[in-house]
ROSELO-60851 format. One record per residue: chain; x, y, z of N, C-alpha, C, O in turn. Coordinates in pm, 1 decimal. Example, Ala and Ser with C-alpha at 12.3 -4.5 7.8 and 13.67 -1.06 7.14 Angstrom:
# residues 2
A,1319.0,-569.0,780.0,1230.0,-450.0,780.0,1320.0,-330.0,780.0,1423.6,-331.9,846.5 .
A,1285.0,-225.0,708.0,1367.0,-106.0,714.0,1290.0,3.0,787.0,1340.9,113.8,803.9 .
//
This chain:
# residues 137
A,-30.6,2584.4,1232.9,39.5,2461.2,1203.3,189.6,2485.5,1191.2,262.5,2405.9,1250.4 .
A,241.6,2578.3,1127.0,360.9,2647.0,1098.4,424.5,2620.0,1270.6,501.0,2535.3,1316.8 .
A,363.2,2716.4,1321.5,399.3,2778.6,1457.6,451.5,2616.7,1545.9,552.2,2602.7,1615.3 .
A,360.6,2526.0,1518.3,353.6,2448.2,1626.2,481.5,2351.8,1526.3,577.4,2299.2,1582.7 .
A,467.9,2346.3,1432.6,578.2,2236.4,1340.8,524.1,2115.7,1285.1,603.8,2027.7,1252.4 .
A,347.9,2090.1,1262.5,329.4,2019.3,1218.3,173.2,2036.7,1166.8,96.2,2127.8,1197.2 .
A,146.5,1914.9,1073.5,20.4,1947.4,999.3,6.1,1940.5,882.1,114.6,1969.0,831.2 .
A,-74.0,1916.4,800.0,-103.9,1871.1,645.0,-275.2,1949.9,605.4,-376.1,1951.5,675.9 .
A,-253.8,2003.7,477.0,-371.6,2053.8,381.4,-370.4,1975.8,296.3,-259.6,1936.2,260.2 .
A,-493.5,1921.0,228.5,-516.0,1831.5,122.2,-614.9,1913.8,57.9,-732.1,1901.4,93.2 .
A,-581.4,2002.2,-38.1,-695.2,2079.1,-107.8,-700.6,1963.2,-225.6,-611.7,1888.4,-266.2 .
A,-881.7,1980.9,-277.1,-918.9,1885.8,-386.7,-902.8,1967.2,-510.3,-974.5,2065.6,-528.2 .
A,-800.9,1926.5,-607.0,-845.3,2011.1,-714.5,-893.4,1875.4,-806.7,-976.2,1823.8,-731.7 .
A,-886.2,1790.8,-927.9,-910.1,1678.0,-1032.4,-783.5,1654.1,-1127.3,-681.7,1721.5,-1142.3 .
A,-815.2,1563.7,-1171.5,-757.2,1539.7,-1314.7,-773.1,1653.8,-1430.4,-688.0,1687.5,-1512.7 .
A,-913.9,1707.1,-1412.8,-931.3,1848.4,-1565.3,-826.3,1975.6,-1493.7,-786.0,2079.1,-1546.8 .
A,-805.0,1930.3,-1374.3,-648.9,2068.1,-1389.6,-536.0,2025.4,-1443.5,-458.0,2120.6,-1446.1 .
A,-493.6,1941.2,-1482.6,-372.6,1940.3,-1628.5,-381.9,1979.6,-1724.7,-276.5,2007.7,-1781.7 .
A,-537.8,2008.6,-1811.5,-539.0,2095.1,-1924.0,-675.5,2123.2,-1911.1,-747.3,2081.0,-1820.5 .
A,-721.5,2220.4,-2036.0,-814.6,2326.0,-2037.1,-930.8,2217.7,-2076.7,-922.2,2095.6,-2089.3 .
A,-1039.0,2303.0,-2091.3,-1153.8,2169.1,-2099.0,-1267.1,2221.0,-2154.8,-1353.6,2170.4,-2083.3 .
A,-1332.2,2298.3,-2246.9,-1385.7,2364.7,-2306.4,-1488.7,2280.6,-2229.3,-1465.4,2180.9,-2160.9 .
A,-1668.0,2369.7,-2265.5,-1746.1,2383.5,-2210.9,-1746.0,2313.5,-2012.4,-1841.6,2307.0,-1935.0 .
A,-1664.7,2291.4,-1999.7,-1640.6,2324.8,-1853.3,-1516.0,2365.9,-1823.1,-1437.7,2296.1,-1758.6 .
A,-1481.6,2513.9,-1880.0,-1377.3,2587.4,-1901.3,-1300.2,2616.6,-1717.5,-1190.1,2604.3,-1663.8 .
A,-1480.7,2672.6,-1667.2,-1433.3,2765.9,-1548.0,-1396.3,2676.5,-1467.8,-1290.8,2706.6,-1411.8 .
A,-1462.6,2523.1,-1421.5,-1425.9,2430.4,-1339.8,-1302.8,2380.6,-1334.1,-1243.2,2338.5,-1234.9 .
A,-1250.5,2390.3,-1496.7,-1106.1,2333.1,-1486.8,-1005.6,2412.3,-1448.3,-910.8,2379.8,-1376.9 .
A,-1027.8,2519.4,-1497.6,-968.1,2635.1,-1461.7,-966.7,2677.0,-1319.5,-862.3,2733.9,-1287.5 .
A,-1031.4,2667.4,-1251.1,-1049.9,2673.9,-1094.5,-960.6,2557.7,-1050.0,-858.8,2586.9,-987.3 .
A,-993.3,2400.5,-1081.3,-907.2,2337.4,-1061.4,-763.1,2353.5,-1055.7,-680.8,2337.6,-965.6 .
A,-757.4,2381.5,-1150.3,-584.0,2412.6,-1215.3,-536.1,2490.7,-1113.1,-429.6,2443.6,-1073.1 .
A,-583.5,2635.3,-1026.1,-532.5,2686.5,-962.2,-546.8,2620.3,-854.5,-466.1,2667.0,-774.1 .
A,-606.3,2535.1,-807.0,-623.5,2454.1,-658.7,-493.7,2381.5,-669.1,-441.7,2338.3,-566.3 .
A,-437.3,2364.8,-785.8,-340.2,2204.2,-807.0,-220.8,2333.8,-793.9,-136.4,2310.7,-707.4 .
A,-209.6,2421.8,-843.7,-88.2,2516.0,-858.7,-41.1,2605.0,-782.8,71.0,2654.1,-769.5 .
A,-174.1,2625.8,-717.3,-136.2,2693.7,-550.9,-113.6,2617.7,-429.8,-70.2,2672.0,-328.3 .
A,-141.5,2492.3,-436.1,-129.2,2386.8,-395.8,17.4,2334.2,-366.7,75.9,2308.1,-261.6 .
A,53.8,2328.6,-498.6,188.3,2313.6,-544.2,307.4,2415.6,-487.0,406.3,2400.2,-415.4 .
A,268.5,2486.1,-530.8,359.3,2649.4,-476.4,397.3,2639.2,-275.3,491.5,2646.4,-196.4 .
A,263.5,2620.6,-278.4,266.0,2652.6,-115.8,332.4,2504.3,-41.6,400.9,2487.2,59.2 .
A,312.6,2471.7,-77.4,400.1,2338.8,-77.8,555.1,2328.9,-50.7,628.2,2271.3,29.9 .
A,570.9,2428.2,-176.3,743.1,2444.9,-184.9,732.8,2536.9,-42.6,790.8,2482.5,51.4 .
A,681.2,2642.0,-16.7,667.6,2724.8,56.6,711.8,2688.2,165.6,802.0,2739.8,231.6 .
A,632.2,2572.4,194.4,616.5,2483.1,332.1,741.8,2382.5,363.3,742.9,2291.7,446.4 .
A,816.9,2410.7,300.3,963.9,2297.9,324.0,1021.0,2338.5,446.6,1037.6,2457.6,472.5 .
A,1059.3,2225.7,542.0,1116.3,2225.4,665.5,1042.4,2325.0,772.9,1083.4,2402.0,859.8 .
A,917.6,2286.9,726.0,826.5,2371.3,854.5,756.4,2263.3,913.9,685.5,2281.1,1012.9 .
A,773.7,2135.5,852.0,679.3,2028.0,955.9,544.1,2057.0,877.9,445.0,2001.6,925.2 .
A,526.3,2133.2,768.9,387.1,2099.5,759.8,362.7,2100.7,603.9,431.9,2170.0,529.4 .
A,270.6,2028.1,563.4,247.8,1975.8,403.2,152.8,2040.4,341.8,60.5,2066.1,419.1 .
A,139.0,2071.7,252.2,-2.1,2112.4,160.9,11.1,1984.9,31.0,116.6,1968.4,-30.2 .
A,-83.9,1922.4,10.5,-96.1,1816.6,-111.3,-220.8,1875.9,-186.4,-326.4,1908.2,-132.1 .
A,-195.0,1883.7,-302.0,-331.7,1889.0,-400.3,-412.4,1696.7,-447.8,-328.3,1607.2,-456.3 .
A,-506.0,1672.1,-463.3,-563.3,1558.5,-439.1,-634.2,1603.1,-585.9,-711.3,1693.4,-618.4 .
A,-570.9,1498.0,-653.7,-616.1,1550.8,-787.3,-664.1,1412.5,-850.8,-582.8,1346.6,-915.7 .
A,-826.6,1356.7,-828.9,-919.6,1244.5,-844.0,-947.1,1276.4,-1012.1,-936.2,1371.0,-1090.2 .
A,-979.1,1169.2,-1012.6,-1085.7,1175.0,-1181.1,-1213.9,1133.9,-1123.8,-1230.8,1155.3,-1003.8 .
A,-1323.3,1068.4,-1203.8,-1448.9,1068.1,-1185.2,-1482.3,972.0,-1005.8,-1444.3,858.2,-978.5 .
A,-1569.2,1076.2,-906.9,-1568.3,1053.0,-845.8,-1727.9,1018.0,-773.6,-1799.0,1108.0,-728.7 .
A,-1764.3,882.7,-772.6,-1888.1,855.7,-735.7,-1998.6,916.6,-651.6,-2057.9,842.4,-573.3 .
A,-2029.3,1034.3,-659.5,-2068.0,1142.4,-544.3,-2189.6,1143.6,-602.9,-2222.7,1058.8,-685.8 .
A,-2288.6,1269.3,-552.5,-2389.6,1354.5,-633.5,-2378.4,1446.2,-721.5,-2455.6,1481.4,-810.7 .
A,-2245.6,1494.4,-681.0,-2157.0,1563.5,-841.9,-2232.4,1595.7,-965.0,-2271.3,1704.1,-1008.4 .
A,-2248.4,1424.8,-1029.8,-2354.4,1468.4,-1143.8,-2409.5,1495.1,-1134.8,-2415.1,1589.8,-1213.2 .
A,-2537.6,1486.0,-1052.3,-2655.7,1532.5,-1064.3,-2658.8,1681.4,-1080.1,-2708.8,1749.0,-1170.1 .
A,-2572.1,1729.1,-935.6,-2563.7,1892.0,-909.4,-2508.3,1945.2,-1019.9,-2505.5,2062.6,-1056.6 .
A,-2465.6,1850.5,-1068.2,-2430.4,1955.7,-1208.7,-2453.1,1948.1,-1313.8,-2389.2,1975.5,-1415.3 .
A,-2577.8,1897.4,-1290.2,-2650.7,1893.8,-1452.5,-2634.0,1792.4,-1576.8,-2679.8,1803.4,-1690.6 .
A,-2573.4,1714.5,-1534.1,-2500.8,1638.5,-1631.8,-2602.7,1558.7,-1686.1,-2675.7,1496.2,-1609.2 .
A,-2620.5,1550.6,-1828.1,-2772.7,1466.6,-1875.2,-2751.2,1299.1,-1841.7,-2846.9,1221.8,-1845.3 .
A,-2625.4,1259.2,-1812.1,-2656.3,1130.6,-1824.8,-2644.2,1062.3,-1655.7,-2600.0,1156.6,-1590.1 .
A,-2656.3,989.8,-1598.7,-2733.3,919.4,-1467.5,-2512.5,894.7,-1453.1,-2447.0,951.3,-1365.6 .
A,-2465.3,824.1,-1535.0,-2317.3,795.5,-1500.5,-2244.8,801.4,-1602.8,-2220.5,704.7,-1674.9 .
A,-2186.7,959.8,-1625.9,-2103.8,950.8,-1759.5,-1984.3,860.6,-1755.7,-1925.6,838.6,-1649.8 .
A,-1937.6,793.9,-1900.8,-1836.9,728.7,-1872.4,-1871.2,553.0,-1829.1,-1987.7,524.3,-1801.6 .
A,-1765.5,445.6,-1826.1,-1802.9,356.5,-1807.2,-1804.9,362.9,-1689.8,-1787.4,473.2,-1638.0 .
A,-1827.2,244.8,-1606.7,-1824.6,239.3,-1428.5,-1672.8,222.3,-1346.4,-1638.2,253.5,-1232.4 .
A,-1608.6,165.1,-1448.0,-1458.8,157.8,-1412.9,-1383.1,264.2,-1379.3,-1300.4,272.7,-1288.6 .
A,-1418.1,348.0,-1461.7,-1322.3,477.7,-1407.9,-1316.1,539.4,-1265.8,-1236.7,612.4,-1206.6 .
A,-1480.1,455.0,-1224.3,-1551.0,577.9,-1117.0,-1479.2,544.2,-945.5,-1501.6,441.9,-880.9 .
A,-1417.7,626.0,-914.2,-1365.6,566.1,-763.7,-1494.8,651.2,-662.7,-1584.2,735.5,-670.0 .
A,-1433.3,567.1,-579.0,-1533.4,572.6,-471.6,-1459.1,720.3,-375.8,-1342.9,760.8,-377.1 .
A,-1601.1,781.9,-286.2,-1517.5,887.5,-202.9,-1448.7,896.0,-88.5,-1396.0,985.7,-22.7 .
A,-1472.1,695.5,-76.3,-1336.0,644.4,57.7,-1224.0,662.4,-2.6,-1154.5,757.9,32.2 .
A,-1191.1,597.1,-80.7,-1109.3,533.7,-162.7,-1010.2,680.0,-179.1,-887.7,686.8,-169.1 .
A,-1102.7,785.3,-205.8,-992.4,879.3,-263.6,-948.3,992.5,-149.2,-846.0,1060.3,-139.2 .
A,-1048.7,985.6,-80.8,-1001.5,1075.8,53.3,-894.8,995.7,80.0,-804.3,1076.8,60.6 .
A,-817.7,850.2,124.2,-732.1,760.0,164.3,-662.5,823.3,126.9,-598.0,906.0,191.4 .
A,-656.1,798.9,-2.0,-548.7,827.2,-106.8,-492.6,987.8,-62.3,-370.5,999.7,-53.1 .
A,-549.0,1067.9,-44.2,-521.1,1194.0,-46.5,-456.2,1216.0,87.6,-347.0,1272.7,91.5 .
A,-523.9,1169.5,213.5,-440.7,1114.1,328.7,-303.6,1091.1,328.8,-200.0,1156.0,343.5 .
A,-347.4,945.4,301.5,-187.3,900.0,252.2,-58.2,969.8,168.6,63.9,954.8,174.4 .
A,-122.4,1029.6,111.3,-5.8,1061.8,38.5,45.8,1223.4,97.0,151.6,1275.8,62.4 .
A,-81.4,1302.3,217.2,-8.1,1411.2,243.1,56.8,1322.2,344.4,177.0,1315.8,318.8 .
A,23.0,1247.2,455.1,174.1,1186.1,555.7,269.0,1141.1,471.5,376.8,1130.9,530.0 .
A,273.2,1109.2,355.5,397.4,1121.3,313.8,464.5,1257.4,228.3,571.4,1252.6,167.6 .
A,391.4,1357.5,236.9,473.2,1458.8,224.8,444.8,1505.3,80.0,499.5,1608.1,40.1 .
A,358.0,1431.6,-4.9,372.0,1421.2,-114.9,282.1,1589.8,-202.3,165.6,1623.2,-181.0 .
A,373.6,1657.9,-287.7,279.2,1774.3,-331.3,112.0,1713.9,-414.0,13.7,1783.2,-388.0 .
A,93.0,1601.5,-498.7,31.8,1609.6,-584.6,8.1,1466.4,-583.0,96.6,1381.5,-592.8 .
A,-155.6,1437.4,-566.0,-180.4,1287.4,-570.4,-272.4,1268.2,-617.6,-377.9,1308.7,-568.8 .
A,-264.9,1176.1,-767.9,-378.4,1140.3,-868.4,-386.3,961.6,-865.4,-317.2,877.8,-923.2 .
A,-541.6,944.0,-739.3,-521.6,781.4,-739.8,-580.6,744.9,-860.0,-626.1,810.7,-953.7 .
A,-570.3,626.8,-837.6,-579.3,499.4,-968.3,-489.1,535.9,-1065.5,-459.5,654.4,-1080.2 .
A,-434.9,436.3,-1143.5,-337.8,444.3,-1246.1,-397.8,492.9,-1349.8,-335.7,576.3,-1415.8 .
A,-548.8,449.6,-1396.1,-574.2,515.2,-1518.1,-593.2,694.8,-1522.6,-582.0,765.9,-1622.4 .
A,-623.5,735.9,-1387.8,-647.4,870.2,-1334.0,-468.7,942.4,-1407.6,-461.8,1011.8,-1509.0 .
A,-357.7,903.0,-1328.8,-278.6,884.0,-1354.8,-237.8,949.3,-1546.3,-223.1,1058.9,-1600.5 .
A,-234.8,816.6,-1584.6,-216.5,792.5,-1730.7,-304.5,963.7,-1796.5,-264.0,1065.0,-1853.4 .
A,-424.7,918.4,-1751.2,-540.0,1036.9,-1845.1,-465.6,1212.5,-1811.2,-464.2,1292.0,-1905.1 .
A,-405.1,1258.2,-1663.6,-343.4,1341.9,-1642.6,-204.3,1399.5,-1705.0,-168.2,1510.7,-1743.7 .
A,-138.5,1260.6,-1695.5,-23.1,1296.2,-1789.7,-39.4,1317.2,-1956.7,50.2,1363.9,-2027.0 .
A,-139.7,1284.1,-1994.2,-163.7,1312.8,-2130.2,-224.7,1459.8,-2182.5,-220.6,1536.8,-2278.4 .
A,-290.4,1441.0,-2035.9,-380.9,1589.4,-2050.3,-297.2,1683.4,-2069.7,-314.7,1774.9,-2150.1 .
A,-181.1,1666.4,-1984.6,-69.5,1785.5,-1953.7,52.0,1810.3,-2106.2,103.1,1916.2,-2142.4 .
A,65.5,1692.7,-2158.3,151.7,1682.9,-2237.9,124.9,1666.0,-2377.5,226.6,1674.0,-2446.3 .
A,-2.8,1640.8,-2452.5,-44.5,1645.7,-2555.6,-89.0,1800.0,-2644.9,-118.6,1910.4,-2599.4 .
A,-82.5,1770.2,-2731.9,-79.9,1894.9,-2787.4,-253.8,1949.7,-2799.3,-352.7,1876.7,-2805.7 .
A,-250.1,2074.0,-2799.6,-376.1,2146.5,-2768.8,-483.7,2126.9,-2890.3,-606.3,2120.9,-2881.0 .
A,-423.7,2121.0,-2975.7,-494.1,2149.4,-3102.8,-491.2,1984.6,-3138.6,-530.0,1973.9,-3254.9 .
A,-471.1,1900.3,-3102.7,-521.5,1755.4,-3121.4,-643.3,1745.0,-2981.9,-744.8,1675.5,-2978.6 .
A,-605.0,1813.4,-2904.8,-713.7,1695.9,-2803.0,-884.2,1808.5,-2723.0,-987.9,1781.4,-2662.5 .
A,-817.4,1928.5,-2774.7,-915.6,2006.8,-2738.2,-1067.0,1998.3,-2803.3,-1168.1,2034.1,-2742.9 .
A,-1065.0,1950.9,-2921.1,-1225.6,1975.8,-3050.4,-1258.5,1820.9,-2942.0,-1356.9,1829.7,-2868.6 .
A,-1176.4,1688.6,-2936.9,-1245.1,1568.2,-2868.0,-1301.5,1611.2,-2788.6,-1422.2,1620.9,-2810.5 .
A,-1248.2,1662.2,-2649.9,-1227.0,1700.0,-2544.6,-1400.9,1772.2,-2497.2,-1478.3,1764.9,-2401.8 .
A,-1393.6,1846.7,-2644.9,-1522.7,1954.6,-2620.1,-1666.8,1821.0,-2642.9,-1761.1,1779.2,-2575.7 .
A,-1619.7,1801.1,-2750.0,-1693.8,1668.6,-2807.8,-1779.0,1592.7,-2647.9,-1894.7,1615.3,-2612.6 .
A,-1705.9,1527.6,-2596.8,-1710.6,1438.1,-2516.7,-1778.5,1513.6,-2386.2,-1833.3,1444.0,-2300.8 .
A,-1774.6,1629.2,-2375.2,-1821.5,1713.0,-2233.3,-1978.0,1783.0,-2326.6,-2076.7,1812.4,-2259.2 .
A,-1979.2,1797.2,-2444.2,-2097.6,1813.0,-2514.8,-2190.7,1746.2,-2466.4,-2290.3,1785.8,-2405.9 .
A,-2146.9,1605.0,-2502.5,-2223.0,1471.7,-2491.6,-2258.6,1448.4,-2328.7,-2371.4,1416.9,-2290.8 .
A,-2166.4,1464.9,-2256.2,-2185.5,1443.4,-2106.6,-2324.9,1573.3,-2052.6,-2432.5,1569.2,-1993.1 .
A,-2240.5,1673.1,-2115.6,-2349.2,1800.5,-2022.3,-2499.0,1771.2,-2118.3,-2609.8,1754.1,-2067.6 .
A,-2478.4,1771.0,-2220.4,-2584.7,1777.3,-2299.1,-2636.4,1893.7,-2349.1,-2747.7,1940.2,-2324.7 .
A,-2539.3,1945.1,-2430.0,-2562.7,2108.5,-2495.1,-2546.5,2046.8,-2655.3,-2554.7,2122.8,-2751.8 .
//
């Protein structure tokens, strides 16, 4: 892509790569580096004609849960849940425009920037709380 001067990567990392996420430590953590290598290579990629975007979704209507064990049929209300047109678009769109980092829907949005900027020791014991309840440990 380099060579020729054009072209776009849309690696998927989520929303749980802005902060840590106890009992689904390793997933977020994997995330996080999809969003940060993502990021990096990105800068990397300036004035080569070609993009890398990280595509960073929140809850995404797939088989997801199931494969992963999750005790409940649809954690969360139904609102949150985007669809996997909807967010591939999104991730599209936003590498033709060049963009490093794209979290659709606004509430996706909102929940990321908090993740990133709130303090650890307020949101981590919820955090665990709430993925307790989801995985069912």
């Amino acid at each position: 892509m380099v060579d020729r001067g054009s072209g776009a990567v849309v690696n998927v990392a989520s929303t749980v790569s802005f902060q840590p996420v106890p009992v689904q430590a390793v997933y977020a953590a994997t995330k996080a580096f999809v969003r940060s290598f993502s990021e990096a290579v990105s800068v990397e990629l300036r004035g080569t004609g070609v993009s890398m975007t990280a595509l960073c979704p929140g809850p995404v209507a797939t088989e997801f849960v199931e494969a992963g064990g999750f005790k409940t049929e649809s954690p969360g209300p139904s609102f949150i849940w985007s669809t996997a047109e909807g967010v591939a678009r999104a991730g599209i769109e936003g590498a033709d425009k060049g963009k490093r980092v794209v979290i659709p829907g606004l509430g996706n949005r909102v929940q990321a920037t908090f993740g990133q900027h709130s303090p650890r020791a307020i949101t981590l014991g919820p955090v665990a709380s709430m993925y307790r309840r989801v995985i069912g440990e």
